[in-house]
C-alpha positions in Angstrom: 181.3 125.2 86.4 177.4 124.4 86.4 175.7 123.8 83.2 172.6 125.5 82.9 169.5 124.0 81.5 166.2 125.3 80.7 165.2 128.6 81.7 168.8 129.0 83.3 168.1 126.5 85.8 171.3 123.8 86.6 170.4 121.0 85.6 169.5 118.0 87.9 172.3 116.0 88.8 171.9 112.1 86.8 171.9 109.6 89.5 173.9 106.3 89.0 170.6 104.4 89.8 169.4 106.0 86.8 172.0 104.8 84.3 171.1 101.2 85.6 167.8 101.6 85.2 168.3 103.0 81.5 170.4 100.1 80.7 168.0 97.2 82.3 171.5 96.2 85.2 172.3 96.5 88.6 173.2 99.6 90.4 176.7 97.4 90.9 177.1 96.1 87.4 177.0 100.2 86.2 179.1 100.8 88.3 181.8 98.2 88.2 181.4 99.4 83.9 182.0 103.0 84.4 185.1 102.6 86.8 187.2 100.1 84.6 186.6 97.3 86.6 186.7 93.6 85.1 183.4 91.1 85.1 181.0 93.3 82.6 181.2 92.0 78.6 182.5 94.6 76.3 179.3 95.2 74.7 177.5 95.9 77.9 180.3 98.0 79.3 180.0 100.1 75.9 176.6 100.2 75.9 176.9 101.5 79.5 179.1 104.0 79.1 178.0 105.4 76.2 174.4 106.0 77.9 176.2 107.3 80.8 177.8 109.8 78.5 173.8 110.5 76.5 172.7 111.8 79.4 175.3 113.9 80.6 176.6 111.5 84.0 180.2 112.4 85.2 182.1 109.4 84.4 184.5 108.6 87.5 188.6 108.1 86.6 189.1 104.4 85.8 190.3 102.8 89.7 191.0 99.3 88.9 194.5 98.1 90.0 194.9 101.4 92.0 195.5 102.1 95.5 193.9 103.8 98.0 195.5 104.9 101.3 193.9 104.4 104.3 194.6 106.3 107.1 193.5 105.3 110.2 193.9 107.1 113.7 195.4 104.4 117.0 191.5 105.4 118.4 190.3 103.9 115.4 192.4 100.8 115.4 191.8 100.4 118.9 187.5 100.7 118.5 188.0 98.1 115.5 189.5 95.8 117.5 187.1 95.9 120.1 183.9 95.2 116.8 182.8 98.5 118.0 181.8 101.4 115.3 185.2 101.9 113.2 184.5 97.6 112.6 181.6 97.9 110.9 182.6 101.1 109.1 185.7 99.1 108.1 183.6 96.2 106.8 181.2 98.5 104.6 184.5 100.2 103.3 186.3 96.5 102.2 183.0 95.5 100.6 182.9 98.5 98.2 186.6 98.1 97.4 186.4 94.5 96.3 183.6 95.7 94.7 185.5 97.9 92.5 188.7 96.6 92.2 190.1 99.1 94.4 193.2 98.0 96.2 193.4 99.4 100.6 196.3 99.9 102.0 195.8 100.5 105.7 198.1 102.9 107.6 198.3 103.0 110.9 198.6 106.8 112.3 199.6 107.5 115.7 202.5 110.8 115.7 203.0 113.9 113.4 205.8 111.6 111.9 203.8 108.6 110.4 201.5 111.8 108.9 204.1 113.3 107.0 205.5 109.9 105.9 201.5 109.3 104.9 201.5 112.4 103.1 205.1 111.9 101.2 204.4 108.7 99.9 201.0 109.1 98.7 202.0 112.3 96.5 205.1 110.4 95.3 203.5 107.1 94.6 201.2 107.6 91.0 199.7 104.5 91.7 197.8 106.1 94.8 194.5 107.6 93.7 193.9 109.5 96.7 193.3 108.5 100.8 190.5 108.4 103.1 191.3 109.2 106.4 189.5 107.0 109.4 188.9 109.2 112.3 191.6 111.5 111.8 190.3 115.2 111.7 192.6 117.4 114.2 193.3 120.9 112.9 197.2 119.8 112.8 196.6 116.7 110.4 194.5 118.9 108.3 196.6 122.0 107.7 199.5 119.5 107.0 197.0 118.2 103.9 196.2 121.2 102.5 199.2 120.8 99.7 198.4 117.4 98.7 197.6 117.1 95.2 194.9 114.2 95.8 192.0 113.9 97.0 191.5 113.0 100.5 188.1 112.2 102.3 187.7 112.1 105.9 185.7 108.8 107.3 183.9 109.7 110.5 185.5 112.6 110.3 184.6 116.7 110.5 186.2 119.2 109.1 184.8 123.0 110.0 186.7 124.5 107.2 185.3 122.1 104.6 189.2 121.7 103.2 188.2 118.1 102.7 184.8 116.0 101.7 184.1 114.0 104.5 181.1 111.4 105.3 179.8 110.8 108.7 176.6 110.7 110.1 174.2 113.1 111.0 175.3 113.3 114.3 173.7 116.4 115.9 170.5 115.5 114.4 170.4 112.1 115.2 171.0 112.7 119.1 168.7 115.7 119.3 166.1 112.9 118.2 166.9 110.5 121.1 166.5 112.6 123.7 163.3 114.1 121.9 162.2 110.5 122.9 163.2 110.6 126.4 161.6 114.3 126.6 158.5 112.5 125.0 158.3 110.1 127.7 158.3 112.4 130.0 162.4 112.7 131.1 163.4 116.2 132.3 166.7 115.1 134.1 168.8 113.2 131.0 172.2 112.7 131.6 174.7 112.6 129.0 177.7 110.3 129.1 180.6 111.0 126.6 184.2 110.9 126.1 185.0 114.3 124.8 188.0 114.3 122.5 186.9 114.5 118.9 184.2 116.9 117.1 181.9 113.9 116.0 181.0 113.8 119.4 181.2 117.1 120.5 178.0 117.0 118.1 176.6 114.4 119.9 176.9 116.6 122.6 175.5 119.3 120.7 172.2 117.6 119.8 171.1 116.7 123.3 171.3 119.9 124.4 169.6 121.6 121.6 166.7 118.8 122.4 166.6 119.9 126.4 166.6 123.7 125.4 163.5 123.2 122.5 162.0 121.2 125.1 162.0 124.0 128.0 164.7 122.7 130.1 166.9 124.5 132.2 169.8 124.0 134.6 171.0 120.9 133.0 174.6 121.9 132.8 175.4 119.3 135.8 173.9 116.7 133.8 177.4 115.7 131.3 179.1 112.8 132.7 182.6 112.4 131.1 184.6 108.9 130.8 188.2 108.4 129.8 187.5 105.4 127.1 184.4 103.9 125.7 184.7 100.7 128.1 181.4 99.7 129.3 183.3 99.4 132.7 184.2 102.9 132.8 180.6 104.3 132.3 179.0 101.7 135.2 181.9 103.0 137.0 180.9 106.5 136.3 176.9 106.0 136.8 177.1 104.1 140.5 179.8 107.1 141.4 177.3 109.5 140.1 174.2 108.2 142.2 176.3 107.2 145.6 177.5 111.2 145.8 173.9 112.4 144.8 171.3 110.2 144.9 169.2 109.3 141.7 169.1 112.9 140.6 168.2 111.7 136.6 165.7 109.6 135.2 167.4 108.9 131.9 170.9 108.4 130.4 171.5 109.5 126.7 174.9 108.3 125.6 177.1 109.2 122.9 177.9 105.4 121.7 176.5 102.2 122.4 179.2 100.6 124.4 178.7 103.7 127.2 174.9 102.4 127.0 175.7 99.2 127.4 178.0 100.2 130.8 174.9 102.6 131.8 172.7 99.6 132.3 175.1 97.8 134.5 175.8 100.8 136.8 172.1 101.4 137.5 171.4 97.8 137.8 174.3 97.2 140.2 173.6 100.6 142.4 170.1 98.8 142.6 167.7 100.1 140.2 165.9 98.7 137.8 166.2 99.7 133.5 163.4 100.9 132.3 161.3 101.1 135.4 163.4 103.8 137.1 166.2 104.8 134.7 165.7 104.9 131.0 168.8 104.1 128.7 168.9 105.3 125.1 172.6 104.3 122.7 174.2 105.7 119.8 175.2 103.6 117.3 173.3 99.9 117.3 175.8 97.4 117.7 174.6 94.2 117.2 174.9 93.4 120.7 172.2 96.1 121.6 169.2 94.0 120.5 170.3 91.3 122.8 171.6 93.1 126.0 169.2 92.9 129.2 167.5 94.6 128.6 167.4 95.3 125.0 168.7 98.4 123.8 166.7 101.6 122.4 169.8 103.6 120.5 170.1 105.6 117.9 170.7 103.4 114.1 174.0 104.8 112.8 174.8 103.6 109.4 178.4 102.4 109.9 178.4 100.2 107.1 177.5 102.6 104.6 179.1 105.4 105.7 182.6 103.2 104.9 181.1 102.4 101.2 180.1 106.1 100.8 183.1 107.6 101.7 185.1 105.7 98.9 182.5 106.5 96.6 182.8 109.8 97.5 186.5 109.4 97.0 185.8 108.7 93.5 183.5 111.4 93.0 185.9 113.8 94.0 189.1 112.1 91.4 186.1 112.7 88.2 184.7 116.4 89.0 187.5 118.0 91.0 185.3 120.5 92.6 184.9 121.8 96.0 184.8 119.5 98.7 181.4 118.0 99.9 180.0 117.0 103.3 178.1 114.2 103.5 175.9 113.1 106.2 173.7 110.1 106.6 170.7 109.9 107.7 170.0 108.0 111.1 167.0 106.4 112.8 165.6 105.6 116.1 165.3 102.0 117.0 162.9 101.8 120.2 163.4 98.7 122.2 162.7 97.8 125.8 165.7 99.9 128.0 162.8 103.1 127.7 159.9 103.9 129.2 158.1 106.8 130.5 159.1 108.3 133.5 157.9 108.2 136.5 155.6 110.9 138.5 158.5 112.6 140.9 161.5 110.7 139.9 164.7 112.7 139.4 164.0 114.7 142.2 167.7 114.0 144.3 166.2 110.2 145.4 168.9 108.6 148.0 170.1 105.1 146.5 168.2 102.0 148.0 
């Protein structure tokens, strides 16, 4: 229920930054106080609490010595491995845990079995709090969730019918913006590389071709290049395919995660073409390894870290106010390095290869 303040207005949600602030601490130190978690003296942790509770701040369910389930997909475990996106979302998600005292327990999720074994244990168990699900957001996981008595938040994950808070990032946005920049330099033939297989980047998908429609362009349907896996091997293998049956038909290459970007770059060097001079390459994600690829990677900043950290906050959130599920989506930014420039007059137009 919303509580009204003046003039029957709701009154403005009380950020934790402002408890902190009230009480001269850290943003960590309030928090570690208000969710039961050792290293704050009693008298701070009092006085904490208590100012929490002046100005009306929903006080999360004490988490320490808890568990938290952690569900993650054999995509996920697989992309970890590799220190691809799920690693860093991983190491963003660990740091807030210790942080809090909150005990993972990672799951490994690969057949309809291990999800109802997930599912049974965690409602039997009192000691689990609730379970955050790492790229796991078919409609078959989620209808078999819809009992579950705890809360569940879905980590890079989308759910249409909002059954669930889920953080990821803003993922049509943020690619509708990196092909603005190609469109900005000039680009009218953009491919898109992808591997299709989850909504996440289905939106991906979504936000290059919004870009390409607001920008005026048409008949850029035969412009999608699909890949099996996110090897960078794959997409070279896809790009040098691409040009040997058609020539350099594009002048860009938008794809939907770094490690296709990173691929990208090889297959136009090795088909004999030169990044940025006649194919721009724009990423999603910035891996470390994109500021030191050759050349340097322009891609999209994701916020992997702190989409982990927000999503067991989020978690939390959701065990204190027991209200409808939330989306959450971060915000992302472009970093511009040297794999873009602007394109040149009559490129695109069906060039043979050298």
């Amino acid at each position: 229920m919303t509580i009204q303040g003046k003039r029957g207005r709701p009154s403005r949600r009380i950020r934790l930054e402002e408890i902190a602030a009230r009480c001269g601490v850290s943003v960590s130190t309030a928090s570690r106080a208000l969710s039961g978690v050792g290293g704050v003296r009693d008298e701070l942790r009092t006085t904490i609490i208590e100012t929490a509770k002046s100005m009306n701040y929903a006080i999360p369910a004490s988490v320490a010595g808890r568990k938290v389930i952690l569900a993650a997909s054999s995509v996920a475990m697989i992309d970890s491995a590799r220190s691809q996106f799920t690693y860093h979302v991983l190491d963003g998600l660990n740091e807030r845990a210790r942080m809090l005292g909150v005990e993972l327990v990672t799951r490994p999720v690969a057949t309809s079995q291990d999800e109802i074994a997930l599912l049974r244990d965690s409602e039997s168990d009192d000691s689990v709090a609730g379970c955050l699900f790492l790229t796991l957001d078919d409609d078959d996981v989620l209808t078999l969730t819809a009992g579950l008595s705890k809360p569940v938040v879905l980590v890079n994950g989308d759910d249409p019918s909002m059954r669930h808070s889920s953080v990821t990032p803003c993922n049509r946005s943020a690619a509708m913006i990196a092909a603005q920049h190609l469109i900005g330099l000039g680009h009218r033939r953009i491919l898109f590389l992808m591997r299709r297989g989850r909504r996440t980047i289905e939106r991906r998908y979504e936000g290059w071709r919004d870009a390409l429609m607001a920008g005026g362009i048409t008949g850029f349907e035969d412009l999608v290049v699909e890949v099996q896996d996110w090897l960078p091997e794959l997409a070279s293998k896809a790009v040098k395919e691409r040009i040997a049956a058609r020539g350099l038909d594009f002048t860009a290459v938008l794809t939907a995660g770094d490690s296709l970007a990173f691929g990208a770059i090889a297959g136009v060097q090795e088909a004999g073409y030169s990044v940025p001079t006649n194919v721009s390459v724009v990423g999603m994600d910035d891996l470390p390894l994109a500021a030191f690829c050759s050349p340097p990677l322009t891609t999209m900043h994701i916020p992997m870290r702190e989409i982990g950290s927000a999503a067991l906050s989020l978690l939390l959130d959701d065990m204190a106010r027991s209200g409808l599920p939330r989306r959450v989506e971060l915000a992302c930014n472009l970093v511009v390095r040297q794999s873009t420039a602007p394109a040149r007059a009559g490129a695109g137009r069906h060039q043979p290869a050298p």
